[in-house]
C-alpha positions as CSV (number, residue, x, y, z in Angstrom):
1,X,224.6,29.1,10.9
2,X,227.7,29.8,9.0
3,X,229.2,27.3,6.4
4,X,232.6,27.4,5.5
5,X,234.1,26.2,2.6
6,X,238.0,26.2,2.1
7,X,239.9,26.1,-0.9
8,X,243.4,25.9,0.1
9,X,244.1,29.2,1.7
10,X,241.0,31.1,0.4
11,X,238.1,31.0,2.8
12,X,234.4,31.9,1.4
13,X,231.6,31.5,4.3
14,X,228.1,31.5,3.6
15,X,225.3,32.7,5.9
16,X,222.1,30.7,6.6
17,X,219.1,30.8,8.5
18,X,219.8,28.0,10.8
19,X,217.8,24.9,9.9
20,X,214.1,25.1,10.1
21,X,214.4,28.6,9.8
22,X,212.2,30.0,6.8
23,X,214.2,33.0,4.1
24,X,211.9,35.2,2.0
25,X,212.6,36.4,-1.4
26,X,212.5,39.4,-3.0
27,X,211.4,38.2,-6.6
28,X,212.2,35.4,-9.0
29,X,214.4,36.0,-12.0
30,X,215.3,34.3,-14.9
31,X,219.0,35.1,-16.3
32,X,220.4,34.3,-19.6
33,X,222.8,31.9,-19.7
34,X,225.9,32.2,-22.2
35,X,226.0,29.2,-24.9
36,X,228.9,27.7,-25.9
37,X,228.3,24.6,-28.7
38,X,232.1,23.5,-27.4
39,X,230.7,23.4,-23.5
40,X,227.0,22.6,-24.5
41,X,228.0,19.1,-25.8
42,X,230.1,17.9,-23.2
43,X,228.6,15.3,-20.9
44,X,226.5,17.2,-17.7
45,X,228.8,15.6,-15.2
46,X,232.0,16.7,-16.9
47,X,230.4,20.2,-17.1
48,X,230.3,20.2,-13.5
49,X,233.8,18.6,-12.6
50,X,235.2,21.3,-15.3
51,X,232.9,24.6,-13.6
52,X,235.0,23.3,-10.1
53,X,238.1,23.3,-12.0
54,X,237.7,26.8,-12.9
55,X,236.2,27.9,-9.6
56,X,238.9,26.7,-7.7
57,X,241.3,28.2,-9.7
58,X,239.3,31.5,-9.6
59,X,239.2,31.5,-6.0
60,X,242.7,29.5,-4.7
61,X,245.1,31.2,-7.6
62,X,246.3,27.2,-8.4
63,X,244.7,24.2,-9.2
64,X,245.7,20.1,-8.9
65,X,244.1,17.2,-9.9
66,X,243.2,16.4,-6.2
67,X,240.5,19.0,-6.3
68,X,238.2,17.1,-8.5
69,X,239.5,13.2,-7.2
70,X,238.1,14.1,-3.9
71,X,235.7,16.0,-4.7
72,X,233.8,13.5,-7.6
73,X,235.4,10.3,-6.5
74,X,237.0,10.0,-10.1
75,X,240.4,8.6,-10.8
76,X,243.6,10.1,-11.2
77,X,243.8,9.4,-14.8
78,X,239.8,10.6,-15.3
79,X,241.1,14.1,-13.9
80,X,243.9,14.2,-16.4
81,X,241.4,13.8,-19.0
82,X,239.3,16.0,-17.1
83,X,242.3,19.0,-17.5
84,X,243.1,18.2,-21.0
85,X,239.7,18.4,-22.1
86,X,239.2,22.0,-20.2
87,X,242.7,22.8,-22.1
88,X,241.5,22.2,-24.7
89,X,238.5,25.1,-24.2
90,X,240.3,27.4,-22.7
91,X,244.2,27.1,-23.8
92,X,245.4,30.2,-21.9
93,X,243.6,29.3,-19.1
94,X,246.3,26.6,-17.5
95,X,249.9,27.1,-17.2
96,X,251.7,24.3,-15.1
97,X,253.8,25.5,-12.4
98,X,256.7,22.2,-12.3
99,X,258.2,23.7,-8.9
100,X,255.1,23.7,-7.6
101,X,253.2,21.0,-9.7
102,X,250.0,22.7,-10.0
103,X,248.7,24.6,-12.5
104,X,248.0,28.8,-12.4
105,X,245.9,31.1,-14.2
106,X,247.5,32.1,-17.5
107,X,248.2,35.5,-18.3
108,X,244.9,36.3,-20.4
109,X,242.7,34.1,-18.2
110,X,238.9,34.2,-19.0
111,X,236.2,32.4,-17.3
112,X,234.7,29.7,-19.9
113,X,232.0,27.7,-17.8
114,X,231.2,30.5,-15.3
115,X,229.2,33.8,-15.9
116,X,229.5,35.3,-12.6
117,X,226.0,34.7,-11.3
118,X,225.8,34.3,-7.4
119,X,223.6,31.5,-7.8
120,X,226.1,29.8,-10.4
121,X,229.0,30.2,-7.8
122,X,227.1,29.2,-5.1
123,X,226.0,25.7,-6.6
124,X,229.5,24.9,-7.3
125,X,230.2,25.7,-3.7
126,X,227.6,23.8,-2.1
127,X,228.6,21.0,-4.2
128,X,231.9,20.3,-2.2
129,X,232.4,17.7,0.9
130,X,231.6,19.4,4.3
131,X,229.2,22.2,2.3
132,X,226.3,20.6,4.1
133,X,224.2,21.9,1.5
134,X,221.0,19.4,0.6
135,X,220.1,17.6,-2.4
136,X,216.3,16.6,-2.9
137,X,215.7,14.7,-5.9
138,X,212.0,14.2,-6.7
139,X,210.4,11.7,-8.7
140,X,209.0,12.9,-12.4
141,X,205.3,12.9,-11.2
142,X,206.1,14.2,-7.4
143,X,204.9,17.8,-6.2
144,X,205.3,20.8,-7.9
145,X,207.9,22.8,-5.7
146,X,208.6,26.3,-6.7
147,X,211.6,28.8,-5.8
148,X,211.6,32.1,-4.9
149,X,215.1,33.4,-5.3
150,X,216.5,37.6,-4.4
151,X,217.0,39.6,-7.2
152,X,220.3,38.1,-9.4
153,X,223.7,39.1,-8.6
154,X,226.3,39.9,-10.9
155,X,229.9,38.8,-10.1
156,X,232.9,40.9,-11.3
157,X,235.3,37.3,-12.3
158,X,238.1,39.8,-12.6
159,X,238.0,41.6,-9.2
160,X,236.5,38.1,-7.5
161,X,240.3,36.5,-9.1
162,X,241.9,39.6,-7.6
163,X,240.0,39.4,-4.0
164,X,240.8,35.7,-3.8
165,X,244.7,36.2,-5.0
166,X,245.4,39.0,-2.6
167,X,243.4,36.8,0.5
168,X,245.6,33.4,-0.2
169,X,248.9,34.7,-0.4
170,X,248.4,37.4,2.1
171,X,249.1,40.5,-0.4
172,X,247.5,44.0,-0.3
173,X,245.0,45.1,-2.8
174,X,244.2,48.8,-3.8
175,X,240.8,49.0,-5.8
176,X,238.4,52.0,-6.7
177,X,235.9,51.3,-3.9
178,X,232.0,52.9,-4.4
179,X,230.7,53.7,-0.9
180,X,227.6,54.7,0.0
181,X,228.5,57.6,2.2
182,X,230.8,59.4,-1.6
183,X,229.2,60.6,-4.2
184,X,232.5,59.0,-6.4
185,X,234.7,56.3,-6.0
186,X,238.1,56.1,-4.8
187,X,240.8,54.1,-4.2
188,X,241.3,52.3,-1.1
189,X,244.0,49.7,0.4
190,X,243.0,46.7,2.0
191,X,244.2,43.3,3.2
192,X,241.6,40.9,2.5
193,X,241.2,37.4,4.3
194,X,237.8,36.0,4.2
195,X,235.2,36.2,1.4
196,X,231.6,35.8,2.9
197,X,227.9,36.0,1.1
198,X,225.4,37.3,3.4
199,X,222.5,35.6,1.9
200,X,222.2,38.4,-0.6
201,X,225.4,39.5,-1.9
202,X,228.8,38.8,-1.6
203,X,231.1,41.0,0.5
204,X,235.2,40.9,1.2
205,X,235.9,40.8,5.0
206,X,239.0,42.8,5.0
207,X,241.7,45.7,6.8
208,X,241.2,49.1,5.7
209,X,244.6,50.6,5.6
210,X,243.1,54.1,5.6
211,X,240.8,53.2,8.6
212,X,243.0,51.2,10.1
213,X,240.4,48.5,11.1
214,X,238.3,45.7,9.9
215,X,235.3,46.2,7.7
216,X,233.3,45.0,5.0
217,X,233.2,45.8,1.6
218,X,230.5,44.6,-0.8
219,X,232.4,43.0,-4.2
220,X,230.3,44.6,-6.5
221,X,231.3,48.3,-5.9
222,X,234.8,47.2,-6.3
223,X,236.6,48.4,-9.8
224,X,240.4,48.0,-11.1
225,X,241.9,46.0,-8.5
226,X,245.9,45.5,-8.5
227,X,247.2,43.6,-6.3
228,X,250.4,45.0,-4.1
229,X,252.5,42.1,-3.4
230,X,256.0,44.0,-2.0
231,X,253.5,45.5,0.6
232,X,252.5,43.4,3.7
233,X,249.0,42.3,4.9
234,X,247.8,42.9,8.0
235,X,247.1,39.7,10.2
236,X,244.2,37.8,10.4
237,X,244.0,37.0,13.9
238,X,244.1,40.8,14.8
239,X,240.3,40.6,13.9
240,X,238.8,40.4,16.8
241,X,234.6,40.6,15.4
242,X,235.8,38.3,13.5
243,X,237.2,35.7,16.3
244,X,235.0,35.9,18.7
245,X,231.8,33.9,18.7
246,X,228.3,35.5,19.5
247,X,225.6,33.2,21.2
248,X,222.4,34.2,20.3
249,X,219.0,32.9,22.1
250,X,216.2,33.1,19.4
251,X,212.3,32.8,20.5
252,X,209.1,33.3,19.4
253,X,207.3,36.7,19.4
254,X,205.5,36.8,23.4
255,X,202.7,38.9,22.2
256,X,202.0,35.9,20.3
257,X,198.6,33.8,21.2
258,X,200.2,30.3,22.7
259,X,198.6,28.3,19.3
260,X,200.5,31.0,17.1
261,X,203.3,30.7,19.3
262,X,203.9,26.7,18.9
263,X,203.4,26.6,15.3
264,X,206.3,29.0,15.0
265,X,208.6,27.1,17.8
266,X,207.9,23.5,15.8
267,X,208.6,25.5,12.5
268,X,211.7,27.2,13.8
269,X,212.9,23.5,15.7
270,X,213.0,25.4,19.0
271,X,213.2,23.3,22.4
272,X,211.7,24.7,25.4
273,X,210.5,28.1,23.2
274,X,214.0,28.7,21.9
275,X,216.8,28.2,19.9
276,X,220.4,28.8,20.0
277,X,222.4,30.1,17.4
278,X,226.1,31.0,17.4
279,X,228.0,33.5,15.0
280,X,230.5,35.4,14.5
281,X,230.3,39.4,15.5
282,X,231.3,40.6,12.5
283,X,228.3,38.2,10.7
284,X,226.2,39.3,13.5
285,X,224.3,41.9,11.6
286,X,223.7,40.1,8.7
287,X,222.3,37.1,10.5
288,X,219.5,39.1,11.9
289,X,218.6,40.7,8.6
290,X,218.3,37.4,7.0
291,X,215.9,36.3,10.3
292,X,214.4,39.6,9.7
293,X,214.9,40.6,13.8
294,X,215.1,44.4,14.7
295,X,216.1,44.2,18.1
296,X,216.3,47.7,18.2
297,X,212.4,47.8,18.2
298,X,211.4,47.9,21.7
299,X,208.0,47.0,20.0
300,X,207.5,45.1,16.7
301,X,204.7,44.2,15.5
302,X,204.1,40.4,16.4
303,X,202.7,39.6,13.0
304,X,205.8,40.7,11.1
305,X,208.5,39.8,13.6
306,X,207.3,36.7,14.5
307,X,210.7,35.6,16.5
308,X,213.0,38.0,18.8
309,X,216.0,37.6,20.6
310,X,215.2,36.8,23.7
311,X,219.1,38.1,24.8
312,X,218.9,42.0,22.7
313,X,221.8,43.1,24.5
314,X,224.0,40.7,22.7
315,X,223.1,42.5,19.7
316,X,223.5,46.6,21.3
317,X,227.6,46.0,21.9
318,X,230.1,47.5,19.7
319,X,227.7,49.7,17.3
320,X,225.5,47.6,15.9
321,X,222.4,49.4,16.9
């Protein structure tokens, strides 16, 4: 249900409808993309190994040559080239850290091969070992396949830098957070530790020093975020939503007609008219949005919620309905 993808300390976790599962778009969208004649002639595979150089060190804070050696299956000396040649684009990008024998952000970092488009990150991501993210090549003359993608979202590189800083070295962060419940943003403390996209945006699972709990807090209402390293986290492990695993029983829609009902079960990979599905509590909310369940409709219409949890309470503790 959940992939997770580690770089270093930084932890970034992706929700998905579990396989066989279907997701529905909102609309397609085509967004510029910035042109660089320096990045536009390099060679498409060293565009790539360079977009997860900069990614990592976006999201872990540091960088070594190991990240693109295990990643590509390049040499040692090919990833040397590999962090000249981005040097060379982006001087005050890399500073080498000798104690530590990686390299850091510089000073007046700036993105170079990433925009900040969700779908940009998320194809780097799902690019690494363990992502278990598919890749279908089809012949020239095979079917014409078409995507329908959500609506675009727009990454803040800054404030993703300063989320992913503040999570790996265990720091607080004060930003000016939008909520939905103020007409005006204000600042806020938290202590981040897990970055997760929902399937529509990206969100930072985190402690709210002013609620003094764990919530989430959706990245793109986040604005001038400064990172408080003489002031302590709060610990991970005190999340308990986040820790404790939710098993879900998923079936098809009973006021179904039995034909209806087994297209839905093969199309959905159920056994014996279910399937189970485990996540976390704190995901819990965001899983059934993206298999478009309302269990708190006694009554849905069969035709529009064509599966149901066939376990609702599950889904009624702790506030979510």
């Amino acid at each position: 249900m959940h992939t997770i993808w580690t770089c270093q300390q930084t932890r970034v976790i992706f929700i998905d409808i579990p396989s066989g599962g279907r997701r529905m778009g909102s609309m397609t969208t085509e967004t510029p993309l910035i042109t660089d004649p320096a990045i536009d002639d390099l060679k498409w595979d060293l565009r790539q190994r360079l977009k997860l150089l900069e990614c990592t060190l976006l999201l872990n804070g540091w960088v070594r040559t190991q990240a693109l050696t295990e990643t590509f299956g390049i040499s040692r000396a090919q990833a040397s080239k590999d962090f000249a040649v981005y040097q060379a684009l982006a001087p005050d990008n890399l500073v080498y850290n000798r104690s530590q024998k990686y390299y850091e952000p510089g000073e007046h970092f700036a993105a170079r091969l990433l925009s900040g488009r969700t779908s940009e990150l998320l194809d780097v991501l799902g690019a690494l070992p363990g992502a278990d993210r598919p890749v279908v090549a089809l012949a020239a003359a095979g079917p014409n396949v078409e995507l329908l993608r959500p609506l675009e979202r727009e990454l803040d590189l800054d404030i993703l830098r300063a989320v992913s800083a503040a999570a790996s070295n265990g720091h607080r962060l004060r930003v000016d957070y939008q909520s939905m419940r103020r007409p005006e943003p204000r600042p806020i403390e938290l202590s981040p530790h897990t970055l997760v996209f929902s399937g529509f945006r990206w969100h930072l699972r985190a402690f709210s020093h002013e609620h003094e709990e764990y919530r989430d807090f959706v990245l793109a209402r986040m604005a001038n975020a400064e990172s408080l390293p003489d002031r302590p986290g709060a610990p991970r492990d005190a999340d308990g939503d986040w820790f404790e695993e939710v098993d879900l029983r998923v079936g098809v829609h009973p006021e179904l007609p039995a034909a209806q009902q087994a297209v839905i079960a093969a199309d959905y990979g159920m056994v014996d008219g279910e399937r189970q599905v485990s996540v976390r509590r704190a995901l819990l909310p965001y899983l059934l949005r993206l298999m478009q369940i309302e269990p708190e409709r006694e009554h849905p219409d069969p035709l529009i919620q064509q599966i149901c949890l066939l376990n609702p309470e599950v889904a009624h503790r702790k506030g979510w309905d």
